[in-house]
C-alpha atoms as one frame of an Amber mdcrd trajectory, in Angstrom:
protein
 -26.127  10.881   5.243 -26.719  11.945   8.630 -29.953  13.872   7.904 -30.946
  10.837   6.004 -30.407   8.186   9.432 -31.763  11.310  11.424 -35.331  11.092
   9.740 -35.863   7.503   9.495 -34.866   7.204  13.705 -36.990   9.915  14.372
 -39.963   8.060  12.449 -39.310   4.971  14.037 -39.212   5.902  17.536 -41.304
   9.205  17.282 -39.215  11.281  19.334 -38.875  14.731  18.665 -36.192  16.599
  17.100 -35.921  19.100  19.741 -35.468  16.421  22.577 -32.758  15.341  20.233
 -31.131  18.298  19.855 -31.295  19.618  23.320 -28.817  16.114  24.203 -26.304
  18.370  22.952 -26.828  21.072  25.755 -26.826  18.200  28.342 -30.412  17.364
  28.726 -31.116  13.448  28.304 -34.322  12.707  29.628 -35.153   9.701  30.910
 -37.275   9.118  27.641 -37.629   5.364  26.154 -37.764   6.972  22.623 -35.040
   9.160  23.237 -33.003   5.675  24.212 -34.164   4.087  21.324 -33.672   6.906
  19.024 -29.591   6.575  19.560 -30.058   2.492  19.273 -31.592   3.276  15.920
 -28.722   5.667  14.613 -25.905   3.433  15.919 -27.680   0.479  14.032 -28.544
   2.598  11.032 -25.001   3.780  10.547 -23.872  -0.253  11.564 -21.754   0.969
  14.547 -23.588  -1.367  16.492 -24.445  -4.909  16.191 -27.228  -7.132  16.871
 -26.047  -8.022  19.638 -25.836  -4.456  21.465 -22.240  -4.569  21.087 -21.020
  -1.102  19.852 -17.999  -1.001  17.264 -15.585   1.202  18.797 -13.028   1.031
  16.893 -15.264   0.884  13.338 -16.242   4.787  15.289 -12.907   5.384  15.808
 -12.272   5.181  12.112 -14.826   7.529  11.184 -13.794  10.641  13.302 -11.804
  12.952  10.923  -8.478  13.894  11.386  -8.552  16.721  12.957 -10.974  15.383
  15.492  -9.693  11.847  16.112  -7.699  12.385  19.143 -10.841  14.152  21.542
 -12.994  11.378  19.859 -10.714   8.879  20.068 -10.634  10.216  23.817 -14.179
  10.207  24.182 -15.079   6.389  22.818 -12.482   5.257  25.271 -13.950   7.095
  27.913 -17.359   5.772  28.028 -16.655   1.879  26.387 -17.845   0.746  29.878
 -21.203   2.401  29.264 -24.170  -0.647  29.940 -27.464  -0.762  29.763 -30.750
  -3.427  30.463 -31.295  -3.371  26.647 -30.032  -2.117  23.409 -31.700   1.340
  23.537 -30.486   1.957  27.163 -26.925   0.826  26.499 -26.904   3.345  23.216
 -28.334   5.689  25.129 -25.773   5.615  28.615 -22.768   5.546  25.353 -24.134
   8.939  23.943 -24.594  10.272  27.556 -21.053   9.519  28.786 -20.143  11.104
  25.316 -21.386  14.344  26.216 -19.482  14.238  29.532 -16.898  13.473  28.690
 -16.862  16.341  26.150 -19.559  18.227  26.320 -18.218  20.914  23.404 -17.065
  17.994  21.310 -20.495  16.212  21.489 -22.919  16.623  18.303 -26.013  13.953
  18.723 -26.071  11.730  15.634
């Protein structure tokens, strides 16, 4: 399912899978299609709504058991995170994610 959300973003916004992937080592470049990229997943997986307005607790339900208390820990961590737009907002969200966590953090 992932894979599946992961190629249709990636087409949409054009941005590459290694700028992607390297969000997970900390780098988030100040990249528009990098911002947009996260938008799309959050959309595509209907976490957030058309409004910008991310479903926290909808994400909250997803983390599996084993996981749910450092994810739980990390959505209430960053459910402050703004942006000008939709894509920036996503995009500050995934970022606080990874500091909050950084081990814990795998980019959608």
């Amino acid at each position: 399912m992932t894979a599946g959300v992961r190629r249709k973003c990636i087409a949409e916004t054009q941005v590459t899978l290694e700028t992607i992937e390297g969000t997970e080592y900390g780098e988030f470049p100040d990249d528009d299609r990098l911002k947009c990229y996260f938008k799309c997943a959050l959309e595509k997986f209907n976490m957030m709504d058309k409004n910008g307005g991310i479903k926290y607790n909808l994400l909250k339900k997803i983390i599996p058991d084993p996981y749910k208390e450092v994810g739980n820990d990390m959505i209430d961590s960053c459910t402050e995170a703004d942006g000008k737009d939709k894509c920036e907002k996503a995009f500050n969200f995934m970022k606080c994610m990874f500091y909050v966590n950084p081990m814990a953090f795998i980019a959608p």
